[in-house]
PDB file with SEQRES, HELIX, SHEET and CRYST1 records, atoms N, CA, C and O in Angstrom:
SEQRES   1 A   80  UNK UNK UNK UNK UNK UNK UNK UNK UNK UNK UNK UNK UNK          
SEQRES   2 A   80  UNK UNK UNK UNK UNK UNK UNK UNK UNK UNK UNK UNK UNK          
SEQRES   3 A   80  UNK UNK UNK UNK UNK UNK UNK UNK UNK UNK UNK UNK UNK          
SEQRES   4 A   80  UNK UNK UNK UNK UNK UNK UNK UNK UNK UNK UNK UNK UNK          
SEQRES   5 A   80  UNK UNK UNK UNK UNK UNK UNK UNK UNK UNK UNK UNK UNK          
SEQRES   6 A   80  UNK UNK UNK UNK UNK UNK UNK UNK UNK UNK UNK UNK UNK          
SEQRES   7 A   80  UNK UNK                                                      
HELIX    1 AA1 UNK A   29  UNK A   33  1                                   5    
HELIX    2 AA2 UNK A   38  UNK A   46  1                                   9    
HELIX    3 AA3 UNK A   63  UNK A   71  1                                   9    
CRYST1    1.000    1.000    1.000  90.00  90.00  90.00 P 1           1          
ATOM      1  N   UNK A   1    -122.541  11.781 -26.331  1.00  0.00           N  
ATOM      2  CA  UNK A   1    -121.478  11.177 -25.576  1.00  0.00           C  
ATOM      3  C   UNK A   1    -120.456  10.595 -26.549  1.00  0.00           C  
ATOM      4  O   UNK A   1    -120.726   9.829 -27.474  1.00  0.00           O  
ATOM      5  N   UNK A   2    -119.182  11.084 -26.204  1.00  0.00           N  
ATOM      6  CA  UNK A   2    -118.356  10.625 -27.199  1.00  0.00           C  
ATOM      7  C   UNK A   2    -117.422   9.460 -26.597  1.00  0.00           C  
ATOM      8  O   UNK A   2    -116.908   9.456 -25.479  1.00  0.00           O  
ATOM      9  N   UNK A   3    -117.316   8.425 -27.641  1.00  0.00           N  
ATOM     10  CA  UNK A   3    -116.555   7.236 -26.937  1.00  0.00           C  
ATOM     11  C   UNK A   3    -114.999   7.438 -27.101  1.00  0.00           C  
ATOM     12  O   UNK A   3    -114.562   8.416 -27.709  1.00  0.00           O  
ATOM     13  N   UNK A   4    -114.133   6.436 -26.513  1.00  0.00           N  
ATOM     14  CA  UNK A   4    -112.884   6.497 -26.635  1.00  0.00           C  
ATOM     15  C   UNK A   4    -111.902   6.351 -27.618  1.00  0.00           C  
ATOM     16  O   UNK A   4    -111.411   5.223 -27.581  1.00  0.00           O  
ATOM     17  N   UNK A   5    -111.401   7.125 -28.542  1.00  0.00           N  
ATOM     18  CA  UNK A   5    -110.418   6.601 -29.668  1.00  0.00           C  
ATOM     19  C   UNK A   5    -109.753   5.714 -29.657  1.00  0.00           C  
ATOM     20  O   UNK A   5    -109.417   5.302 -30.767  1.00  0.00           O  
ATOM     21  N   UNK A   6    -109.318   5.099 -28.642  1.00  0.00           N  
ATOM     22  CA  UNK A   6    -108.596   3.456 -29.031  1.00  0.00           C  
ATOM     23  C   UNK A   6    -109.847   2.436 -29.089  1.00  0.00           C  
ATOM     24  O   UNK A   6    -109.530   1.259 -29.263  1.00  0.00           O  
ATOM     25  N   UNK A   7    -111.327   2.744 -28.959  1.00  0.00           N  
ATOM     26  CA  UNK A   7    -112.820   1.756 -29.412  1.00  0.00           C  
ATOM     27  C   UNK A   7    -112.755   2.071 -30.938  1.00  0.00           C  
ATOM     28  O   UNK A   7    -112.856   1.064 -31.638  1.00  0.00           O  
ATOM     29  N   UNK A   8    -112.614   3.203 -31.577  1.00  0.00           N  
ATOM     30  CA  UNK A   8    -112.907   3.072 -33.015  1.00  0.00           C  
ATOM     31  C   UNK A   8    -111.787   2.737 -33.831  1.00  0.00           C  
ATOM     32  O   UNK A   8    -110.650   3.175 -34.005  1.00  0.00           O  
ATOM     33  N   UNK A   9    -112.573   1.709 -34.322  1.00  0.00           N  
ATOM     34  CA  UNK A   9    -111.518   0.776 -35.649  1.00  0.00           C  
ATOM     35  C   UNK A   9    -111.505   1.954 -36.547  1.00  0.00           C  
ATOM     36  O   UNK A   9    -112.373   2.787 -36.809  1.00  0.00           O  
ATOM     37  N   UNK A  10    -109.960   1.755 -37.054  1.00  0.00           N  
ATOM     38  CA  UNK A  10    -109.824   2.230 -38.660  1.00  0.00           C  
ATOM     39  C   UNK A  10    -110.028   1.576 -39.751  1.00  0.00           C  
ATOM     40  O   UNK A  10    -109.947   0.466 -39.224  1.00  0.00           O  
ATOM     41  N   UNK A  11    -110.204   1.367 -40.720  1.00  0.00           N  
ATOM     42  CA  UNK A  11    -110.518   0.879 -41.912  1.00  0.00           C  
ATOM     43  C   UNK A  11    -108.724  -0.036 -41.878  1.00  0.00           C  
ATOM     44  O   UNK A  11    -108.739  -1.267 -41.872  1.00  0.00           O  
ATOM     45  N   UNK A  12    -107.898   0.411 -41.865  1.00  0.00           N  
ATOM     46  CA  UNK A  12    -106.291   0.348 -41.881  1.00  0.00           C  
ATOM     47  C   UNK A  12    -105.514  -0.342 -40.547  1.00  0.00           C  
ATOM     48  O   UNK A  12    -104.457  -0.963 -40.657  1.00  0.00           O  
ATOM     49  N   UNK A  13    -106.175  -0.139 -39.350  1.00  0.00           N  
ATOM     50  CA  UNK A  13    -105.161  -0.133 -38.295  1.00  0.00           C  
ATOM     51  C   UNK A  13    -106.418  -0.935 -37.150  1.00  0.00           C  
ATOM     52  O   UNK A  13    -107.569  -0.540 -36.963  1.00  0.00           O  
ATOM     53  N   UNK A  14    -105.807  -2.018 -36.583  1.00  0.00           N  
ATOM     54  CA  UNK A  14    -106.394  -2.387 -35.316  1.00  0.00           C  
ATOM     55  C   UNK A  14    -106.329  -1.399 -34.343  1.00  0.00           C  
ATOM     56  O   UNK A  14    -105.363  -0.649 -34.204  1.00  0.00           O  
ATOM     57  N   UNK A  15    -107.862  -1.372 -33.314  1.00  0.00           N  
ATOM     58  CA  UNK A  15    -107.728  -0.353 -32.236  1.00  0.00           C  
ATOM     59  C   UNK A  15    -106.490  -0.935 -31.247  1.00  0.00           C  
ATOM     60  O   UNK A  15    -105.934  -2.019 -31.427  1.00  0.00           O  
ATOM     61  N   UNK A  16    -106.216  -0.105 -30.302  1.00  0.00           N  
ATOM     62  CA  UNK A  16    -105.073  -0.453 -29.760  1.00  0.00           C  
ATOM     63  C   UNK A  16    -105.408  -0.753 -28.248  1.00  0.00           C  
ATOM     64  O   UNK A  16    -106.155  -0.044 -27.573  1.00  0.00           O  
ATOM     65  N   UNK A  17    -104.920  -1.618 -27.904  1.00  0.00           N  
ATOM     66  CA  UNK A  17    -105.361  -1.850 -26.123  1.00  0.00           C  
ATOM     67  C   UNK A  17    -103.785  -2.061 -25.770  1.00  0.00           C  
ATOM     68  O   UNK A  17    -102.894  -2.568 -26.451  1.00  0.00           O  
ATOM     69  N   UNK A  18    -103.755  -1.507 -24.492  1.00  0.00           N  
ATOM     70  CA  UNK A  18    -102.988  -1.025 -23.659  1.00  0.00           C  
ATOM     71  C   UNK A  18    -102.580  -2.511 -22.808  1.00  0.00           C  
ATOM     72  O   UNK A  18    -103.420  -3.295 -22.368  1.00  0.00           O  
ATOM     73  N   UNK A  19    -101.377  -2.641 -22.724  1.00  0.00           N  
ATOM     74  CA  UNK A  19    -100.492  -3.960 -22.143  1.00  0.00           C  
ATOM     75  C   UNK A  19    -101.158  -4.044 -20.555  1.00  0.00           C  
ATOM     76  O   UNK A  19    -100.825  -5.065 -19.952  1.00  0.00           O  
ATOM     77  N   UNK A  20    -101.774  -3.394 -20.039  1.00  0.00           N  
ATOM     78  CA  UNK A  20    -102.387  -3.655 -18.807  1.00  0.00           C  
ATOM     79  C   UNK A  20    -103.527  -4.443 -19.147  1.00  0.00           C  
ATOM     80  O   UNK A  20    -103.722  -5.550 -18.644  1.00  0.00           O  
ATOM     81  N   UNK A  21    -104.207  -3.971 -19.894  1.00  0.00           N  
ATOM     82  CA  UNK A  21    -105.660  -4.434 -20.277  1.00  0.00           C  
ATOM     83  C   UNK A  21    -105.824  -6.055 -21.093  1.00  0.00           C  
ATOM     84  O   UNK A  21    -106.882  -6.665 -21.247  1.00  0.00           O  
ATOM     85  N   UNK A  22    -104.431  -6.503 -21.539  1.00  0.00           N  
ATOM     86  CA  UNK A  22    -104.509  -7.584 -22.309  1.00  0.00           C  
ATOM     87  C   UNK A  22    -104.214  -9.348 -21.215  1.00  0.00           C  
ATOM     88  O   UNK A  22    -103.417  -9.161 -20.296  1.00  0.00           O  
ATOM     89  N   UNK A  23    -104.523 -10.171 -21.262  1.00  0.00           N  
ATOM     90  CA  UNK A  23    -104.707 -11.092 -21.008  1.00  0.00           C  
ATOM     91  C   UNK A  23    -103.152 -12.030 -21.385  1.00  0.00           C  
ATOM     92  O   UNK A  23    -102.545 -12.870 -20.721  1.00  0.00           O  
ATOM     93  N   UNK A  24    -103.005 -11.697 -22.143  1.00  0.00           N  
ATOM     94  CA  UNK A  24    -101.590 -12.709 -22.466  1.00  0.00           C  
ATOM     95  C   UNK A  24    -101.004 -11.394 -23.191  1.00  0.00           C  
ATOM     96  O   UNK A  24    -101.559 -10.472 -23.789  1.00  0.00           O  
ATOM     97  N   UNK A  25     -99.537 -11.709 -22.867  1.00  0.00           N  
ATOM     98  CA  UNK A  25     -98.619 -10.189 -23.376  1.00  0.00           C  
ATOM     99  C   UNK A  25     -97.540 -11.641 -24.151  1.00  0.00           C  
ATOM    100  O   UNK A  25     -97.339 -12.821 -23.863  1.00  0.00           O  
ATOM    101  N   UNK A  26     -96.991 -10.506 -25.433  1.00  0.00           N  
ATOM    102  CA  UNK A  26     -95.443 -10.771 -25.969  1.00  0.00           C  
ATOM    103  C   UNK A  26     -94.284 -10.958 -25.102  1.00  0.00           C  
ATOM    104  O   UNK A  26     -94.007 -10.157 -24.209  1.00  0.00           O  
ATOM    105  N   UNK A  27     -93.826 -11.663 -25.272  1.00  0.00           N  
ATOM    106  CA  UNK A  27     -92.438 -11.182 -24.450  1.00  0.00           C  
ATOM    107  C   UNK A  27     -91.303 -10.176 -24.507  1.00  0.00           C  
ATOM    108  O   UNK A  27     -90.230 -10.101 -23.909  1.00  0.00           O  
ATOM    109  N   UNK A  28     -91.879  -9.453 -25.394  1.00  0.00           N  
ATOM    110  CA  UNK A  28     -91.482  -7.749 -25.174  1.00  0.00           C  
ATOM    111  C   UNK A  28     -92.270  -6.850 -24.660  1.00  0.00           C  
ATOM    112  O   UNK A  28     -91.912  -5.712 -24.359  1.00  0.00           O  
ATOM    113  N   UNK A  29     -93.474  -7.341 -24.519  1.00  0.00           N  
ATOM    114  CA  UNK A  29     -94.602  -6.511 -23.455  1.00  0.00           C  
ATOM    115  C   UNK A  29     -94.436  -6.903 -22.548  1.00  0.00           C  
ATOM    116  O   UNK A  29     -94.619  -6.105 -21.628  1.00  0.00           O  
ATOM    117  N   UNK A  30     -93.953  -8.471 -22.110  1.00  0.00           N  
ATOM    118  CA  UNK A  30     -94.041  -8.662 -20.580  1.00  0.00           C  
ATOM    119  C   UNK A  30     -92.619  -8.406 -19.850  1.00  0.00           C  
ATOM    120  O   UNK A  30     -92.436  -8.511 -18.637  1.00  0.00           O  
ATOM    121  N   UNK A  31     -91.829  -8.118 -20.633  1.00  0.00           N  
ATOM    122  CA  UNK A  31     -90.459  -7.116 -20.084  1.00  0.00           C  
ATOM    123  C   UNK A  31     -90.258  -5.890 -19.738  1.00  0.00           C  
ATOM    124  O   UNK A  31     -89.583  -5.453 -18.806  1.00  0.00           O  
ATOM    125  N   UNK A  32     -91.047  -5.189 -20.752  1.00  0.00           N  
ATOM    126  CA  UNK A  32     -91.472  -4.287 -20.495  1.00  0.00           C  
ATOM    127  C   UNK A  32     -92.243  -3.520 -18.961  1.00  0.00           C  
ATOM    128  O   UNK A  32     -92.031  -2.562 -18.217  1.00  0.00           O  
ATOM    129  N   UNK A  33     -93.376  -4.817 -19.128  1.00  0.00           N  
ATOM    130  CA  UNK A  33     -93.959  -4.581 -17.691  1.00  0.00           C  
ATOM    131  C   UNK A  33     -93.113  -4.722 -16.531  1.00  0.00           C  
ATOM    132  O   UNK A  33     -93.142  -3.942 -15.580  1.00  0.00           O  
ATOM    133  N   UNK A  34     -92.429  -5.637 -16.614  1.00  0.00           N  
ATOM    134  CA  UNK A  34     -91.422  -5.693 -15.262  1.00  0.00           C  
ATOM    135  C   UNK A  34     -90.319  -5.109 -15.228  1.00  0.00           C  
ATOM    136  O   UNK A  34     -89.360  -5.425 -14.525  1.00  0.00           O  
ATOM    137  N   UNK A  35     -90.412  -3.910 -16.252  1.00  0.00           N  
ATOM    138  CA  UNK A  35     -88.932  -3.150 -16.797  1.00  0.00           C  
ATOM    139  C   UNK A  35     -87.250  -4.113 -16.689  1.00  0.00           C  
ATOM    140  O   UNK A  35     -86.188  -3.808 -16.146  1.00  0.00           O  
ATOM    141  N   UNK A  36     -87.563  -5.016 -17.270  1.00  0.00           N  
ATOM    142  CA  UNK A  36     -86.642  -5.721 -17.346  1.00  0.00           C  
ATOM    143  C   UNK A  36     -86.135  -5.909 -18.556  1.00  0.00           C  
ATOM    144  O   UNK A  36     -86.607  -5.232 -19.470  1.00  0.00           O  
ATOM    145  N   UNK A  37     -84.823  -7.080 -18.908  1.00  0.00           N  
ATOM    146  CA  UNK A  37     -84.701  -6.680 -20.334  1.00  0.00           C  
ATOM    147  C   UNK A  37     -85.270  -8.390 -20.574  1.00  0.00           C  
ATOM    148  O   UNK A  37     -85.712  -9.300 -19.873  1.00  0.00           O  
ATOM    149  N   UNK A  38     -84.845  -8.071 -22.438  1.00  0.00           N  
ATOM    150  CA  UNK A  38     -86.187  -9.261 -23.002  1.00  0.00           C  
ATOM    151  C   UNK A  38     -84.946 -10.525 -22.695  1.00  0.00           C  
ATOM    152  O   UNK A  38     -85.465 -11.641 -22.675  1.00  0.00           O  
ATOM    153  N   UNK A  39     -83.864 -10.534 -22.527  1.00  0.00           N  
ATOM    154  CA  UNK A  39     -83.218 -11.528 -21.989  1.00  0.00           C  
ATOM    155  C   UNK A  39     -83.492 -12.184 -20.851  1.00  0.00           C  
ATOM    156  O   UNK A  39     -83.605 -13.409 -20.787  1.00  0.00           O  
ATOM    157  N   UNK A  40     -83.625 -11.315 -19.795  1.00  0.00           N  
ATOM    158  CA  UNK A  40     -83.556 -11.858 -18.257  1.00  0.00           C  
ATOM    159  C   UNK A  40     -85.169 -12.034 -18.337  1.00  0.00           C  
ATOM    160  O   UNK A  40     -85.568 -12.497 -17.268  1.00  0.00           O  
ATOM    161  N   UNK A  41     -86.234 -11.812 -19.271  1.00  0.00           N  
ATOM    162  CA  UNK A  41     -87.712 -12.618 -18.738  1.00  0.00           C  
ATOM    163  C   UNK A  41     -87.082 -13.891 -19.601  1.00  0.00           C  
ATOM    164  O   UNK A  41     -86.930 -14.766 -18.749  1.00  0.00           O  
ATOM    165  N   UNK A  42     -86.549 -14.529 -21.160  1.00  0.00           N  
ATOM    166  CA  UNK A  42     -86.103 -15.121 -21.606  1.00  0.00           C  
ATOM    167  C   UNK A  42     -85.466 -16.078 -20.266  1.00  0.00           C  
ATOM    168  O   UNK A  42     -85.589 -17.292 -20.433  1.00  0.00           O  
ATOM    169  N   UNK A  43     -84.967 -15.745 -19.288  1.00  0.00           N  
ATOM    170  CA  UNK A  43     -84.100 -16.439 -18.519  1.00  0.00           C  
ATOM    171  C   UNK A  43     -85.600 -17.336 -17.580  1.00  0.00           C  
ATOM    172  O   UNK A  43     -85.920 -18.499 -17.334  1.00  0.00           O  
ATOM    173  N   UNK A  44     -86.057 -16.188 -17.361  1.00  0.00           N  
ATOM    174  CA  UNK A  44     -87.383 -16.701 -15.968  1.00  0.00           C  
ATOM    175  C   UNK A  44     -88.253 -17.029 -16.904  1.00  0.00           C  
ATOM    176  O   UNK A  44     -89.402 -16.993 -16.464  1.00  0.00           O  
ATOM    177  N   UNK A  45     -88.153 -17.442 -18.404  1.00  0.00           N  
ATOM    178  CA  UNK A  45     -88.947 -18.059 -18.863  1.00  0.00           C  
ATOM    179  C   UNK A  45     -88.849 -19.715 -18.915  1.00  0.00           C  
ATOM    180  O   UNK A  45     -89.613 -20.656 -18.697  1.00  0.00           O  
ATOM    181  N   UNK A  46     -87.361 -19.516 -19.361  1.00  0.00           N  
ATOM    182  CA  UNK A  46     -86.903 -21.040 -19.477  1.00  0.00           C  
ATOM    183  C   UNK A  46     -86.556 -21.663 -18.004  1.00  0.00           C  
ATOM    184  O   UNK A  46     -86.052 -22.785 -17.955  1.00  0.00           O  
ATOM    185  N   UNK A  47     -86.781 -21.057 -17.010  1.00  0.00           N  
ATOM    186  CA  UNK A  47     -85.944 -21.315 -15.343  1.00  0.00           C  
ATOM    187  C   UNK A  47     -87.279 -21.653 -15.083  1.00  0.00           C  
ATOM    188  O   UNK A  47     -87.229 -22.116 -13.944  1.00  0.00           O  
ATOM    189  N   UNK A  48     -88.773 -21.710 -15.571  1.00  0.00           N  
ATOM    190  CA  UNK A  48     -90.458 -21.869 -15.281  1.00  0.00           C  
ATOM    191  C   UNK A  48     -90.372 -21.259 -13.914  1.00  0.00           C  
ATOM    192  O   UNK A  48     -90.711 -21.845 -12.886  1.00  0.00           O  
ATOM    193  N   UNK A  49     -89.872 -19.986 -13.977  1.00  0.00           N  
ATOM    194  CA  UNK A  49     -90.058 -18.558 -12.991  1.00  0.00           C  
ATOM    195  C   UNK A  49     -91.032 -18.241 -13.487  1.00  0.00           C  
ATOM    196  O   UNK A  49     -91.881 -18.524 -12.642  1.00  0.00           O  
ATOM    197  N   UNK A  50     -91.734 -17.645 -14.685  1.00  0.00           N  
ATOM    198  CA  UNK A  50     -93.233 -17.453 -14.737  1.00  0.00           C  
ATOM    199  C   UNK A  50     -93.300 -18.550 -16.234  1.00  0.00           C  
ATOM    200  O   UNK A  50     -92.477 -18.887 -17.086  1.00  0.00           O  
ATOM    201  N   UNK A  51     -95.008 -18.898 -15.925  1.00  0.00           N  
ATOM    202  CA  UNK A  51     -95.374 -19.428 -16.868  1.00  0.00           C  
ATOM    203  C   UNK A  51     -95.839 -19.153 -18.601  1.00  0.00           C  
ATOM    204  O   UNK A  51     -95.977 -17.970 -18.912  1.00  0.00           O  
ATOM    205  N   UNK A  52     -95.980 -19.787 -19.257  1.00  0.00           N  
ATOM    206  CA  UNK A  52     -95.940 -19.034 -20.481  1.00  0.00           C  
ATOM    207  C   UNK A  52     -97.351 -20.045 -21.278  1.00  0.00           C  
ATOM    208  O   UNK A  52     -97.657 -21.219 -21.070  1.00  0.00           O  
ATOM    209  N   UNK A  53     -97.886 -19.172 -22.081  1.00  0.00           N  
ATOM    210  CA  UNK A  53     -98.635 -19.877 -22.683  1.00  0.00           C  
ATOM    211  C   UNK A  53     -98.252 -20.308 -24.192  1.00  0.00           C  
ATOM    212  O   UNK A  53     -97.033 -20.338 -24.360  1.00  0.00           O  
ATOM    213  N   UNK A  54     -98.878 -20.586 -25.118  1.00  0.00           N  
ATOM    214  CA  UNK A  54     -98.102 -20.820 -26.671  1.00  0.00           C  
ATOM    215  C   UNK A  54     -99.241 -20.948 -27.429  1.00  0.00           C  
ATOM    216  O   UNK A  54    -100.023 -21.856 -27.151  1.00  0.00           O  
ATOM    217  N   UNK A  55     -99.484 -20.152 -28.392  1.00  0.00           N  
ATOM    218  CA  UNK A  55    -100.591 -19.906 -29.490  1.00  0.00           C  
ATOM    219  C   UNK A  55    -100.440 -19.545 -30.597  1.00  0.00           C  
ATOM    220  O   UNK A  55    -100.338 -18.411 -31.064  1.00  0.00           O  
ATOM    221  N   UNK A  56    -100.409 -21.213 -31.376  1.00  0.00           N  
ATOM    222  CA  UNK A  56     -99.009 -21.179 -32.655  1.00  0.00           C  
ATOM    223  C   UNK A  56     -98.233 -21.479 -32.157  1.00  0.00           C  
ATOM    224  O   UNK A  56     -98.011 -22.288 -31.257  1.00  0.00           O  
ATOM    225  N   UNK A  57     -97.434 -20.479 -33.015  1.00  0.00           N  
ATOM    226  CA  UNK A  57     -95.842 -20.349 -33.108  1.00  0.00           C  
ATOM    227  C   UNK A  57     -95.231 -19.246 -31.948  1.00  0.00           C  
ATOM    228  O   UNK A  57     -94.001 -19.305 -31.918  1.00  0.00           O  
ATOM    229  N   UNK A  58     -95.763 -18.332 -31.061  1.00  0.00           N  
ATOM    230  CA  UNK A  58     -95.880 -17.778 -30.290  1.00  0.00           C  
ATOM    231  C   UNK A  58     -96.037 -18.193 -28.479  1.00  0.00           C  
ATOM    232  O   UNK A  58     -96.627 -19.088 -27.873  1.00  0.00           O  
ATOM    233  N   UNK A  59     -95.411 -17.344 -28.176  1.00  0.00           N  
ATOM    234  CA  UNK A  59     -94.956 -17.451 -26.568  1.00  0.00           C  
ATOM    235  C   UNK A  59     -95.181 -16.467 -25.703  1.00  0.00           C  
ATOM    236  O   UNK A  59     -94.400 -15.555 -25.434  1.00  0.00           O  
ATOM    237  N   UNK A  60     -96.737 -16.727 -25.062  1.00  0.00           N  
ATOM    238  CA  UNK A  60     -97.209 -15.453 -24.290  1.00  0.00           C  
ATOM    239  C   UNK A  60     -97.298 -15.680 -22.754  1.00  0.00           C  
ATOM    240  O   UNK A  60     -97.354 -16.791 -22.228  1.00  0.00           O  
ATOM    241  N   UNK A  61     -97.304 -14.543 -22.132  1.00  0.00           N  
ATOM    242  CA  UNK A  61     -96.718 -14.471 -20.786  1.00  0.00           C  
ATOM    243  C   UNK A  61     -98.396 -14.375 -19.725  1.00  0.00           C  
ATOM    244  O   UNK A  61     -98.282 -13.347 -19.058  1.00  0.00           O  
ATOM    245  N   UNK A  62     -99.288 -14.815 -19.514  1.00  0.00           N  
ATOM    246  CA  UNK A  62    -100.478 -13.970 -18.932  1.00  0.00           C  
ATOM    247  C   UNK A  62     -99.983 -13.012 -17.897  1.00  0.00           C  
ATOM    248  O   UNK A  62     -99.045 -13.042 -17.100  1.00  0.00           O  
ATOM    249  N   UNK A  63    -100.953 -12.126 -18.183  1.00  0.00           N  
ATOM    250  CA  UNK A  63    -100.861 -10.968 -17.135  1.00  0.00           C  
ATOM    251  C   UNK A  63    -100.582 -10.907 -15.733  1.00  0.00           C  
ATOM    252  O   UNK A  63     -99.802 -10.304 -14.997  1.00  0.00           O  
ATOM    253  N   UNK A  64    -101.661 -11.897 -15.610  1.00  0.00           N  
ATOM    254  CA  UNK A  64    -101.877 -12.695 -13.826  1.00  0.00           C  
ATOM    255  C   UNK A  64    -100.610 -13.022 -13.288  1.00  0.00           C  
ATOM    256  O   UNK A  64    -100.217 -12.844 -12.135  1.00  0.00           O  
ATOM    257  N   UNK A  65     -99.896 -13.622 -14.446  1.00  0.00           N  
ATOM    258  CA  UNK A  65     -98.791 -14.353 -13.542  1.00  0.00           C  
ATOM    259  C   UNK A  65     -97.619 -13.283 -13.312  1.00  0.00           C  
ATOM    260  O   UNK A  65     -96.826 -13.366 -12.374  1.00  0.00           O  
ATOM    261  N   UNK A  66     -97.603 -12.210 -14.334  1.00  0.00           N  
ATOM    262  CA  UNK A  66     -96.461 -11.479 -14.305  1.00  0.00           C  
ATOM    263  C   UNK A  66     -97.055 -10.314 -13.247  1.00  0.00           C  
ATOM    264  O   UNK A  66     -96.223  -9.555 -12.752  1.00  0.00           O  
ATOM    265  N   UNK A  67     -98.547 -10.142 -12.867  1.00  0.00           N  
ATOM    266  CA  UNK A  67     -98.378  -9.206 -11.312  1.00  0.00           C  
ATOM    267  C   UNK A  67     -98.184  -9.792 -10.263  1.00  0.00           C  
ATOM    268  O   UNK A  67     -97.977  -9.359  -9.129  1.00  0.00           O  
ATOM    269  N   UNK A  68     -98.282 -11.233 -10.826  1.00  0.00           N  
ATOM    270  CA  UNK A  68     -97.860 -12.317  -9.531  1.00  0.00           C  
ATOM    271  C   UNK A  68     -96.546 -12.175  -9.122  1.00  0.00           C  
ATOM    272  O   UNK A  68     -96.314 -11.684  -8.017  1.00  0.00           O  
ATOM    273  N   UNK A  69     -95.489 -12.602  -9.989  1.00  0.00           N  
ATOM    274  CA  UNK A  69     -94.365 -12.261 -10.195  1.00  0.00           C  
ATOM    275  C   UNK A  69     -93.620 -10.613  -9.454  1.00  0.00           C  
ATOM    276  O   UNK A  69     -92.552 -10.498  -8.852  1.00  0.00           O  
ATOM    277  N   UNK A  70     -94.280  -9.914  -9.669  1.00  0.00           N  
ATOM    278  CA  UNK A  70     -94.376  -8.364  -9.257  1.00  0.00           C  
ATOM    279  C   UNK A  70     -94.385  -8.540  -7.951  1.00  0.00           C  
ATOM    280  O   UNK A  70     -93.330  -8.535  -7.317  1.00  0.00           O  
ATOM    281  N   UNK A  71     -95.539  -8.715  -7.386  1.00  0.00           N  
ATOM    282  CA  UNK A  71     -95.520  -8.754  -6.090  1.00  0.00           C  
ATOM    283  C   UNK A  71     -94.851  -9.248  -4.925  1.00  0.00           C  
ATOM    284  O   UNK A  71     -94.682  -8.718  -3.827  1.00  0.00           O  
ATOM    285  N   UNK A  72     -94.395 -10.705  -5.507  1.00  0.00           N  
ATOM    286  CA  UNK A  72     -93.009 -11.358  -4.852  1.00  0.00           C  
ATOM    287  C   UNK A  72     -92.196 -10.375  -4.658  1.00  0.00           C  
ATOM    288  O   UNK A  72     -92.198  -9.276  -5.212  1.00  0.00           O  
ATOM    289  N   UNK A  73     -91.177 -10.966  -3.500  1.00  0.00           N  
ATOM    290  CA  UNK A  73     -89.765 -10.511  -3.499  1.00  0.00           C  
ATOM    291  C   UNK A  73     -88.755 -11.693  -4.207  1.00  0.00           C  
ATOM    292  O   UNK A  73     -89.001 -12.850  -3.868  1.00  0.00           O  
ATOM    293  N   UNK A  74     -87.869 -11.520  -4.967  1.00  0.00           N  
ATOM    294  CA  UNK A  74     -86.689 -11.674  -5.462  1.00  0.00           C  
ATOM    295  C   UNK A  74     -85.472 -11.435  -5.160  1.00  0.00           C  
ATOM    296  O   UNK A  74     -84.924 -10.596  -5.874  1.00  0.00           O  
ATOM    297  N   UNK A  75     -84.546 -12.130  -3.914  1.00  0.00           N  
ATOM    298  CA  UNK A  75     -83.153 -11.708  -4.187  1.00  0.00           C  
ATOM    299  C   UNK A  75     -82.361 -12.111  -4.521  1.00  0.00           C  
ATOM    300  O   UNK A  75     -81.343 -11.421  -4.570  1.00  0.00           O  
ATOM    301  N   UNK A  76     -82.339 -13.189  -4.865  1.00  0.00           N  
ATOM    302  CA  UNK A  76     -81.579 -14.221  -5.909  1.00  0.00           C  
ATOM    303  C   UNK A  76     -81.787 -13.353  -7.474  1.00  0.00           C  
ATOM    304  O   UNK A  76     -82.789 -12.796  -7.920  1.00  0.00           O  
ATOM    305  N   UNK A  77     -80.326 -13.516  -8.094  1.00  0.00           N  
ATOM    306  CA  UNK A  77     -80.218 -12.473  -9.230  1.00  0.00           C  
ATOM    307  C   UNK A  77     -80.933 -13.214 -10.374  1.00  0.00           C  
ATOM    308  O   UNK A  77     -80.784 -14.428 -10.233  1.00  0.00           O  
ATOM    309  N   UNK A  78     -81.684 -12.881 -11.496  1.00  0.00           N  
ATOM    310  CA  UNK A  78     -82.418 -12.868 -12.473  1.00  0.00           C  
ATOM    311  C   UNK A  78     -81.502 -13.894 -13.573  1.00  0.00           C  
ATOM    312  O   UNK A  78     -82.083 -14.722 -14.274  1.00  0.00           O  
ATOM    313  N   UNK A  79     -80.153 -13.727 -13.607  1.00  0.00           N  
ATOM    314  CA  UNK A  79     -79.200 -14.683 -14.621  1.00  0.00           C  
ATOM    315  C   UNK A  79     -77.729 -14.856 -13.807  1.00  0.00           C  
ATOM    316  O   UNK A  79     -76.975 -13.991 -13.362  1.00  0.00           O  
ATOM    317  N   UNK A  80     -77.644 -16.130 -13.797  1.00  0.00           N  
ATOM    318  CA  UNK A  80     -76.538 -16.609 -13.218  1.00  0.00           C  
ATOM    319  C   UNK A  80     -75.477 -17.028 -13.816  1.00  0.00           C  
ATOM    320  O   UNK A  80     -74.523 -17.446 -13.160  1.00  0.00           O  
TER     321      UNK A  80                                                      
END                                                                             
């Protein structure tokens, strides 16, 4: 039985997990996810439209909140 190539480490390169599968995203992954641009989550970041976590020097988005986010409706525009 052969396992999955993003399970085996390289000597060189972290395996890679997929922006669905991760728990807290970048804020270029979590723009991504909502195909938005990295400005307008920047906007619903600082507006505490979704929440953010901070580890370090870093500013991560959890997953949870951004399918939360998803699922809402929105018609009020993203930057005013």
């Amino acid at each position: 039985m052969e396992s999955s190539p993003r399970y085996q480490p390289s000597a060189d390169k972290k395996p890679e997990i997929r922006a669905e599968e991760k728990l807290l995203l970048s804020r270029r992954d979590a723009a991504q996810v909502l195909s938005i641009s990295q400005r307008a989550l920047d906007y619903l970041v600082a507006t505490r439209r979704l929440p953010t976590r901070r580890i370090g020097g870093r500013v991560l988005i959890p997953m949870a909140d951004l399918r939360k986010y998803a699922r809402a409706d929105h018609p009020e525009p993203i930057v005013g």
